[in-house]
C-alpha positions in Angstrom: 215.3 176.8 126.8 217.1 180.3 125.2 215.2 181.4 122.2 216.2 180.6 118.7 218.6 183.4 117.1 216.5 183.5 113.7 215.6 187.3 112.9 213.1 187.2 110.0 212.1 191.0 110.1 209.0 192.7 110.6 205.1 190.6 110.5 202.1 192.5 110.9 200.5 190.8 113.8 197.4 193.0 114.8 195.6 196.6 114.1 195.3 198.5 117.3 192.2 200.0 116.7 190.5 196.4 115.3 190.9 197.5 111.7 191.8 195.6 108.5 195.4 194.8 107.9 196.6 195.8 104.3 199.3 196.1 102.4 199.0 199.4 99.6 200.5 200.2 96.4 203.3 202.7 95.9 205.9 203.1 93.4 209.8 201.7 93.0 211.9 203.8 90.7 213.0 202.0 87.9 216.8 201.3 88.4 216.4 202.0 92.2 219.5 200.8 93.6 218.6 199.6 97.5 217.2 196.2 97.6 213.9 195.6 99.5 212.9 192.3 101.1 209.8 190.9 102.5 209.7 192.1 106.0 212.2 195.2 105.7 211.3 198.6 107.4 211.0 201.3 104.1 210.8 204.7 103.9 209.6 207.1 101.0 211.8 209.7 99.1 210.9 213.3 98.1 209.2 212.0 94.6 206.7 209.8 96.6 208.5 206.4 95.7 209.8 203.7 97.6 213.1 204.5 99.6 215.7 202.4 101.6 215.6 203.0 105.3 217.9 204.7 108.1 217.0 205.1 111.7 217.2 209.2 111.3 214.0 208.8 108.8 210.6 208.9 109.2 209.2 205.0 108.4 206.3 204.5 106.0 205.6 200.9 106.6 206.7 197.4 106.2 207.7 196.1 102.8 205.4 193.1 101.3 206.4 192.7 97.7 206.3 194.4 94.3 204.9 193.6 90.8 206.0 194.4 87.5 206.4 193.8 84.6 209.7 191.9 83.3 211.8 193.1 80.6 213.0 190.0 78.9 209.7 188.0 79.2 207.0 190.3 79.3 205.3 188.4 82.1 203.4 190.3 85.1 205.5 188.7 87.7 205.1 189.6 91.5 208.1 188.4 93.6 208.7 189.2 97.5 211.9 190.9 96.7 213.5 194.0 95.0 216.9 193.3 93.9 218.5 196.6 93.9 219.1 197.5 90.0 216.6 196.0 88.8 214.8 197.0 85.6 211.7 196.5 84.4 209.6 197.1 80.8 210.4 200.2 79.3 207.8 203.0 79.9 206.3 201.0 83.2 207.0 201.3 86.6 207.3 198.3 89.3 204.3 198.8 92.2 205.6 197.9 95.4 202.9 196.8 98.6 203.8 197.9 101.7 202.1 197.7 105.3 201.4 201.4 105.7 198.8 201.9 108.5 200.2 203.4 111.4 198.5 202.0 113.5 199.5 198.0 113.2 201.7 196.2 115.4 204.7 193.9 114.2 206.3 190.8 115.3 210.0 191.2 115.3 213.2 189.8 116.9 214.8 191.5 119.6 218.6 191.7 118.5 222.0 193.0 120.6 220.5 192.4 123.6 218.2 190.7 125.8 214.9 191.6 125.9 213.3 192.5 129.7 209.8 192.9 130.2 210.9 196.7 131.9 211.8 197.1 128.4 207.7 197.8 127.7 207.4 201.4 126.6 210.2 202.0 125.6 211.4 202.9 122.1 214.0 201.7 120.0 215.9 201.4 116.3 216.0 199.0 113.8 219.3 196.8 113.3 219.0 196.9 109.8 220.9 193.5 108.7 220.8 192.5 105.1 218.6 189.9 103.6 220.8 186.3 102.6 220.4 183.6 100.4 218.5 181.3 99.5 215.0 183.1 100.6 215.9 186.8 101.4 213.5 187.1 103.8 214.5 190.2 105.8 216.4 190.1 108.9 215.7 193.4 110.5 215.7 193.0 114.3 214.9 195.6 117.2 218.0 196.9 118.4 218.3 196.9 121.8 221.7 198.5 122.0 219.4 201.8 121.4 216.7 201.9 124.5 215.6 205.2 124.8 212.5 207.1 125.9 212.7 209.2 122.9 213.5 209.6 119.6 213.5 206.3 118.5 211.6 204.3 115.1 210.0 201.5 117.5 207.8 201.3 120.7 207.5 198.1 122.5 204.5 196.8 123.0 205.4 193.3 124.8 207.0 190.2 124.7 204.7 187.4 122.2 202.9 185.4 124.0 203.8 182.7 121.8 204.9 179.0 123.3 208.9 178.6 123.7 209.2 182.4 123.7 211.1 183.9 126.6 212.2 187.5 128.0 215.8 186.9 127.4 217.9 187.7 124.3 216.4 186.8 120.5 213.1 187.1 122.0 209.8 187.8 119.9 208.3 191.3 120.7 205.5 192.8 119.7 206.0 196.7 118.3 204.7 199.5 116.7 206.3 202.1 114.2 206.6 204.9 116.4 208.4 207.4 114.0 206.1 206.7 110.9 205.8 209.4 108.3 201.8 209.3 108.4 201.8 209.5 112.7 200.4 212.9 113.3 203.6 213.9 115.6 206.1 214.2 112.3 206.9 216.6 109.7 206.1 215.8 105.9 209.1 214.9 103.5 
């Protein structure tokens, strides 16, 4: 049976050196215009706050959510999305949580392109698709268009050993962020 084409973006599956997985606080801009959904690969811009991704940046993490505070209720809400534009209470600023640790793995779809298990090793980029309607849960996929042995924002770990889950196209794969801003082989910001 082929897998299920159903990318859903990036889970945090395991910490390579046993550790806890968690999700840490760092800032949105007020007003900032790129959207973030739950599962999307982020980035951070040269003020320190949240930043939309491209495949020629460094990664920080994985986004989980944000929380702040609304401006036409009042209420502390925490949603698992960013609309881009957004505003918030005048003189506060949104917190967004985001899977930082370098060193945990993901769960995430491999998209253009079947998946082999020769493919181990290697690195990759992110297709970085757009969240839709109703749930905008991310739907950032490995792109395997983009095998390489270097210079890439993804190393393959394996395929999931998860029932119905096949090396073949769409398949689950496990990966790490090999281009992260806090891995000890990049420059700072």
């Amino acid at each position: 049976m082929a897998n299920t084409n159903a990318p859903s973006g990036f889970t945090p599956l395991r910490h390579l050196t046993g550790g806890v997985i968690r999700a840490n606080e760092y800032q949105i801009a007020n007003s900032q215009a790129d959207t973030f959904s739950y599962g999307d690969i982020v980035t951070m811009d040269a003020s320190g706050q949240l930043d939309g991704f491209a495949n020629n940046k460094n990664a920080i993490g994985i986004f989980y959510g944000v929380e702040y505070i609304d401006d036409a209720t009042g209420n502390v809400e925490f949603v698992k999305r960013w609309k881009g534009g957004s505003t918030v209470k005048a003189g506060t600023t949104p917190k967004a949580y985001v899977y930082d640790d370098p060193n945990i793995t993901f769960s995430v779809q491999a998209g253009n392109g079947a998946f082999t298990q020769a493919n181990v090793g290697e690195l990759c980029n992110v297709l970085l698709t757009a969240s839709t309607t109703p749930y905008f849960h991310s739907r950032h996929e490995a792109d395997m268009d983009t095998l390489a042995a270097t210079a890439k924002v993804l190393r393959i770990l394996r395929v999931e050993d998860i029932p119905g889950n096949e090396t073949a196209a769409d398949a689950k794969i496990e990966v790490v962020i090999n281009n992260h801003l806090f891995g000890t082989q990049n420059a700072g910001i």
